[in-house]
Structures are given as structure tokens and as C-alpha cells.
N, C-alpha and C positions, 0 to 999 in steps of 0.2 A: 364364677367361684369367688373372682374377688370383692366384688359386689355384695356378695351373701353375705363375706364375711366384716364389712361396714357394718352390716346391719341388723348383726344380732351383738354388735360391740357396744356397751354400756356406754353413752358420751361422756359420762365422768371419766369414766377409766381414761380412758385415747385424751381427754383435756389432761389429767393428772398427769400421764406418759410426758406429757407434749410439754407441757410448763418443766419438764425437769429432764436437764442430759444424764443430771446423776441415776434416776430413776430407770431411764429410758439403758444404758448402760449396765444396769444392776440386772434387773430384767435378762435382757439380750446374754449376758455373760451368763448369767442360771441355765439359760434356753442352751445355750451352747455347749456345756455338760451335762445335759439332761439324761439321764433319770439321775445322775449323782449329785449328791447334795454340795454343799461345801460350807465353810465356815465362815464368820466374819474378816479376821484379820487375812486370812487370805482371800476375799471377796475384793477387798481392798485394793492387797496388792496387786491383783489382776486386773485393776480396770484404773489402780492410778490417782485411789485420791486414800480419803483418810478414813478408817476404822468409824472415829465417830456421826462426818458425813456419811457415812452408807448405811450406820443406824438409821442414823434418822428419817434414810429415804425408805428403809425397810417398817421401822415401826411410828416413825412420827416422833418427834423431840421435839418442844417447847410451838413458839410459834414460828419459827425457822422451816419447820416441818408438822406440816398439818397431822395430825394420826390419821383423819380422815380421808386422807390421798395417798396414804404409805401403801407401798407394796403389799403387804401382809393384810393389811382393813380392806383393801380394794380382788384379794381374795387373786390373788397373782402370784404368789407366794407365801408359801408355809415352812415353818419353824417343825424340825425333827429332830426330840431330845435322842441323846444315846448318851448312858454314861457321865449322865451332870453336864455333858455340854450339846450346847446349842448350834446344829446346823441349818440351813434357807435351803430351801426346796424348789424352783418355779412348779407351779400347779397346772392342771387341761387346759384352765383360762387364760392363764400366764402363757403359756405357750401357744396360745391363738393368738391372743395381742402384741406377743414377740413376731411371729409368722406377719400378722399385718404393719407393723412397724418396717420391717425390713421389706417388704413389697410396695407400701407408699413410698418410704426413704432411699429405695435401692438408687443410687448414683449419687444423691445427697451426701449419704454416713456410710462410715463403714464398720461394718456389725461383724 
């Protein structure tokens, strides 16, 4: 089983995860309340860094944050308007590469 799921995992994706604790963090906390969404500033406070770091791991800012390795481009998480504002969602595949982060990292991190 764990083997399968190596290898229907996109190598960008697992490189993207991997170059970033913030990313790998933002991820895991979504997967963690899953199906419920939640917002920015409390995304934030819940994992301990700052509002405009967790943009930028979700949608990409400048060259600090590729877009093209953000949570969101890399199809791991989606944005669910309600009411003018904006909640993060992890998605099926965000929750497979959450599932495999914590089975490679189990003793490493703690999720």
C-alpha cells in the first residue's frame, strides 16, 4: 500500500512539500480538519507563523514563493468563497500526499 502510493505521487509535488516546512505544515493542518475549511489568519495561528508567509505558501508571492509550487497551482488545495471571503480547503490529492508525508516522516515530525 505504501509503495502504490509513491508512485502515483507527482515528483514535483513530494519535491515542492519537501523544500518547504511551511508548505508541508499548511498541508498537514488542512488534512487535520478535513472536510472543514478554515481561513487565512487563522491557518496562521494554528501552525505559528505569519498570515503573509502562509500566502505565499498557498498561492505563491514574488520570488520568495514560486506560484508554481504553491499549494493551490500544485492542486492540494482549494480556495472556497462564502460571503466575500476566502476559505483553503485540502483536496483528494492533498490528502493522499498529507497521508504519505506522515508515513515517510512518522518519528522524524510531528503532524
Amino acid at each position: 500500500m505504501f509503495e502504490s502510493c509513491i508512485l502515483t505521487i507527482d515528483p514535483h509535488i513530494l519535491r515542492s512539500i519537501n523544500k518547504s516546512s511551511l508548505r508541508k505544515k499548511v498541508l498537514l493542518y488542512l488534512d487535520s480538519i478535513y472536510p472543514n475549511a478554515d481561513y487565512l489568519t487563522n491557518i496562521a495561528r494554528m501552525i505559528g507563523s505569519d498570515p503573509s508567509n502562509v500566502l505565499g505558501c498557498l498561492k505563491g508571492m514574488g520570488n520568495r514563493y514560486n506560484g508554481n509550487s504553491s499549494l493551490i497551482e500544485l492542486g492540494l488545495v482549494e480556495v472556497v468563497e462564502r460571503d466575500g471571503y476566502k476559505y483553503y480547503r485540502i483536496t483528494e490529492l492533498g490528502r493522499k500526499v498529507a497521508k504519505h508525508v506522515r508515513e515517510v516522516y512518522r518519528g522524524f515530525i510531528h503532524a
